[in-house]
N, C-alpha and C positions, 0 to 999 in steps of 0.2 A: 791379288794373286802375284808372285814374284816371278819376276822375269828369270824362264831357266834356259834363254838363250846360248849355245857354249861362244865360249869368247871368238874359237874360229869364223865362227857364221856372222859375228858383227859387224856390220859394214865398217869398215877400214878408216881410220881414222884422217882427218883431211890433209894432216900436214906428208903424213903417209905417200895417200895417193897424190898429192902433189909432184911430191920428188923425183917419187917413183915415173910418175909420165914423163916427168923432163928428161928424165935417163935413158925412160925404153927411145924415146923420140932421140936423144941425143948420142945414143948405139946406134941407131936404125940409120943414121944420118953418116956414121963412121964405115957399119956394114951393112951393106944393100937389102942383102937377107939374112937373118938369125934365127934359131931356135928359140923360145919361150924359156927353157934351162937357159939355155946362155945370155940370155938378156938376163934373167933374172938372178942369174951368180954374178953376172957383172953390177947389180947393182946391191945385191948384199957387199960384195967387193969394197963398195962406193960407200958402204955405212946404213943402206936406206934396208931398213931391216924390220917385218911387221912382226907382231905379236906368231904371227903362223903365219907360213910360206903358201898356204892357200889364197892370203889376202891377194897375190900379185894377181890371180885371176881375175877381181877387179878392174885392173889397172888394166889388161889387155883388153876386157871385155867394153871400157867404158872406151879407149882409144880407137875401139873395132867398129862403135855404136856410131860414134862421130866419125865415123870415116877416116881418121886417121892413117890410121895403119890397116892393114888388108893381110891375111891367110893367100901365101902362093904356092904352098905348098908342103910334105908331109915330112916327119924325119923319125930315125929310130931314136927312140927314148933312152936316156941313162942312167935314169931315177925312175922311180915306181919300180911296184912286183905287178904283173900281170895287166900294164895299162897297155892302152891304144897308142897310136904314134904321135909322135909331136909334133906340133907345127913350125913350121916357119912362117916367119911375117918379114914385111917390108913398111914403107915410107907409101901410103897410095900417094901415085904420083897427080892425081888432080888436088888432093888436098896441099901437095907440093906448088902445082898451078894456084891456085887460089888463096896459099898461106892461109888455109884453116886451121891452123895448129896452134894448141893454144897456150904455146908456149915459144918463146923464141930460139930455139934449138938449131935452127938452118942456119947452118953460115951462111955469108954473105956472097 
């Protein structure tokens, strides 16, 4: 049977998600707290650009799993028709403690 997976839904390709975490980690590092939009225009900005703009909710979700980066709170959306609010994230600061990050992003 063929796979009728649509190409959105595909887990995100690696070299994708790589970049993209070093970006959102290396904004998040620049501004305390951002939007989900605004991280994610700054790294289309940057060239890091997936097949669909859905893929970036990977990249928050797997940074969010690892404790990376943390939700502090909500913001009004500028994109979508009829969504919920958007978040802001930040750097969690014990992964900042403990350089759990799996990227080296933190200045010195």
């Amino acid at each position: 049977m063929e796979n009728k997976t649509p190409d959105y839904l595909a887990t995100p390709d690696s070299e994708f998600l790589f970049n993209a975490t070093q970006h959102v980690i290396g904004y998040l590092s620049e501004h305390p707290q951002a939007s989900s939009e605004d991280i994610t225009d700054s790294c289309k900005k940057a060239g890091i650009l997936p097949k669909d703009d859905r893929a970036f909710g990977a990249v928050y979700a797997y940074l969010s799993r690892r404790k990376t980066i943390r939700v502090v709170g909500w913001c009004f959306r500028r994109k979508g028709h009829g969504t919920a609010g958007g978040r802001l994230w930040e750097i969690n600061p014990e992964a900042r403690k403990t350089r759990s990050i799996p990227t080296n992003a933190f200045p010195s």
